[in-house]
N, C-alpha and C positions, 0 to 999 in steps of 0.2 A: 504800126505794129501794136499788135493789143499786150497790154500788160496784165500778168499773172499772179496772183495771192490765194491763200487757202484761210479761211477763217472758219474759228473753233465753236463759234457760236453758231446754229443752222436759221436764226431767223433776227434780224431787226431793222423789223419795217418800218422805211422811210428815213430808214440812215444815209447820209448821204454819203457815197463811194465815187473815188476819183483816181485816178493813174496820179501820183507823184510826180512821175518823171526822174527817179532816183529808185536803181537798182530793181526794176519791175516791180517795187511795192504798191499797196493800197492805204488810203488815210480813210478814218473812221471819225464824222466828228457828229454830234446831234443838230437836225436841225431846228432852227426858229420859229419853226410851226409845227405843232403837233397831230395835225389832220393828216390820218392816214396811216398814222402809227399805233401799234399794236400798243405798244406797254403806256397802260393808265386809267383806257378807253372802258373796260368792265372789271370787275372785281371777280373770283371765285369763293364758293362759299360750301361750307359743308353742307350734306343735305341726308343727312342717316341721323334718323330720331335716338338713336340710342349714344349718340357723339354729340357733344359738347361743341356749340358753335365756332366754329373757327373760317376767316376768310381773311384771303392772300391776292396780292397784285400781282402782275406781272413785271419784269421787268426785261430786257435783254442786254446782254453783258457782249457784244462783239470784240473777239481778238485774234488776231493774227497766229497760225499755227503753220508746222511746219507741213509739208506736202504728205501727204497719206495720212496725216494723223487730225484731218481735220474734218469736221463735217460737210464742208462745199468747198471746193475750187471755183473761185470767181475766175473769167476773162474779163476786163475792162478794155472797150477799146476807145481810145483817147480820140478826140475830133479835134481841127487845127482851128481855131479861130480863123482865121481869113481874112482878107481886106474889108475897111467899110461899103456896105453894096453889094456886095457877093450875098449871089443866091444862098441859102440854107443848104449842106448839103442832106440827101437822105435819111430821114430816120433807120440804125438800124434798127431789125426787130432783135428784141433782147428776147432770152427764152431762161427757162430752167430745164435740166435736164437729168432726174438724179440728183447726185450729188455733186454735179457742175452746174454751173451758171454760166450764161453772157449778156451783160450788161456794157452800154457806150455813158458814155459820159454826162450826157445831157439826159439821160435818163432820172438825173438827181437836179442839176440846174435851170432844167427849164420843162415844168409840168405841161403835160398839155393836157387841153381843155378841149371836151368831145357836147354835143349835144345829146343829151338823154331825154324817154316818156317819165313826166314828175309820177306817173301812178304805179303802184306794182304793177307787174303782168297777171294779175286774177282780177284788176279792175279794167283790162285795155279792150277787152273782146267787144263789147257796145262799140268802141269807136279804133278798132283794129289797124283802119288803113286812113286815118285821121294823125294830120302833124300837127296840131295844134295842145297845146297841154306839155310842149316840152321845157326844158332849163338845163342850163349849161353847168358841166361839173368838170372839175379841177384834176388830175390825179402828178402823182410824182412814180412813175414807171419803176423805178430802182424798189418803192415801195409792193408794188402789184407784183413785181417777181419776187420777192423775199416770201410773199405768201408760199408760193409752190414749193419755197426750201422746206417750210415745214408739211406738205403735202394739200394744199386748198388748190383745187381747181380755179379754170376760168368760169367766170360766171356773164363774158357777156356773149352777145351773138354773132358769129358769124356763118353767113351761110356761104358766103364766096370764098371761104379758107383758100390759102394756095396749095399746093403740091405736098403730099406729106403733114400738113396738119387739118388734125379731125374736125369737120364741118359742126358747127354747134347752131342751134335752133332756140327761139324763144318758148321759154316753157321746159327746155332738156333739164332733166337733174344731173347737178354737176356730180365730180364723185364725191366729195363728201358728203352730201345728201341726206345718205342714211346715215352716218356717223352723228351726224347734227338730230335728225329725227330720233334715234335710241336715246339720245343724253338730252337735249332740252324739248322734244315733239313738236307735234308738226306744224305748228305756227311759225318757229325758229326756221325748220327747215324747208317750207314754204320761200321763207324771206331770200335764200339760196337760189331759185329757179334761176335760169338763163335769160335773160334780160338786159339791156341796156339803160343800165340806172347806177345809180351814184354810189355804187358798192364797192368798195375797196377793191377788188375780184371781179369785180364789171370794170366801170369806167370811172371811178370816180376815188373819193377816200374814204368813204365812211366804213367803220369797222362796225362788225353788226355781231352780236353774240354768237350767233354758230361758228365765228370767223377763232372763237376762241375754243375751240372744241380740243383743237392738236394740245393747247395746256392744259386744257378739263383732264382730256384723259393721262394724260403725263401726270400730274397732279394726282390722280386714280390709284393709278398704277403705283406709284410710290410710298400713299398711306394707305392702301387696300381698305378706302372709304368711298363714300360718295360725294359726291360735288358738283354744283350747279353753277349757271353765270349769271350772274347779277347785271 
């Protein structure tokens, strides 16, 4: 049975999240590797000539809130370790949904590693149905869906989607897209397309500036300035 928490924070990537085992709670601790997490990776910076430079980190503060009053209800569902030799059992797929989540347990302890094209998708077309030029990247899942609490699309491809979710193509613009395009142009949001590469939001960690846009504009919106990411 999966266990249920609602937490007040709506994003911190690569936190690690685990069923307790005591009273359906969730524990929140940082992990020992910072690849993949949001808070540190770019800086914001004002960008309105008539303002006094100022720039700000991010950081994310997750805690525990009571049920309706929180930004996301997580599901965890706990997996049983098993004898030694027993097969693995199934990945679930963990999703975002709104303002619920489900995530399994291994989605924090045990990353997995996909093979990706090293080059963007604007340099692949010369050698399109060529497997050579790939490298293998890392990701921690708990991290990839924490993006979508704060609203970032997937960014990798699937054309064989199953039932009920939407098929995605290399080259699609995810949705934030243009949200990345208005605030940093279109080199940023190029870096965005739908591809199989080492993006946070693809398959991999790497946090890439557009990935910072949900705090740009938060950040915006609160000094009715402008601000860039660094």
């Amino acid at each position: 049975m999966p266990d249920r928490a609602a937490w007040a924070s709506p994003w911190a990537p690569g936190l690690p999240l685990a069923g307790t085992g005591k009273e359906g709670g969730l524990r929140a601790g940082l992990p020992t590797e910072r690849a993949g997490r949001l808070e540190h990776q770019h800086e914001l910076a004002t960008n309105d000539p008539t303002f006094a430079e100022h720039r700000a980190s991010v950081q994310v503060v997750v805690e525990p809130a009571e049920v309706g009053k929180a930004h996301n209800t997580m599901t965890a569902l706990k997996i049983p370790k098993g004898d030694p030799g027993d097969k693995p059992l199934p990945r679930f797929r963990s999703n975002v949904d709104g303002d619920k989540s489900n995530l399994e347990q291994r989605d924090v302890s045990e990353p997995e590693t996909t093979k990706v094209r090293a080059k963007p998708v604007v340099d692949q077309v010369a050698g399109f149905a060529r497997e050579d030029g790939r490298q293998d990247v890392t990701q921690n899942t708990a991290a990839h869906e924490a993006g979508h609490m704060f609203g970032l699309d997937d960014e990798y491809v699937e054309e064989d989607a199953p039932a009920g979710v939407a098929k995605k193509f290399t080259g699609d613009r995810p949705a934030h897209f243009g949200d990345v395009q208005a605030e940093l142009g279109d080199d940023a949001a190029e870096e965005m397309r739908n591809q199989d590469s080492g993006s946070i939001m693809s398959r991999g960690a790497e946090v890439k500036r557009g990935h910072y846009v949900p705090f740009l504009q938060a950040v915006e919106r609160a000094t009715s300035k402008q601000w860039t990411v660094t």
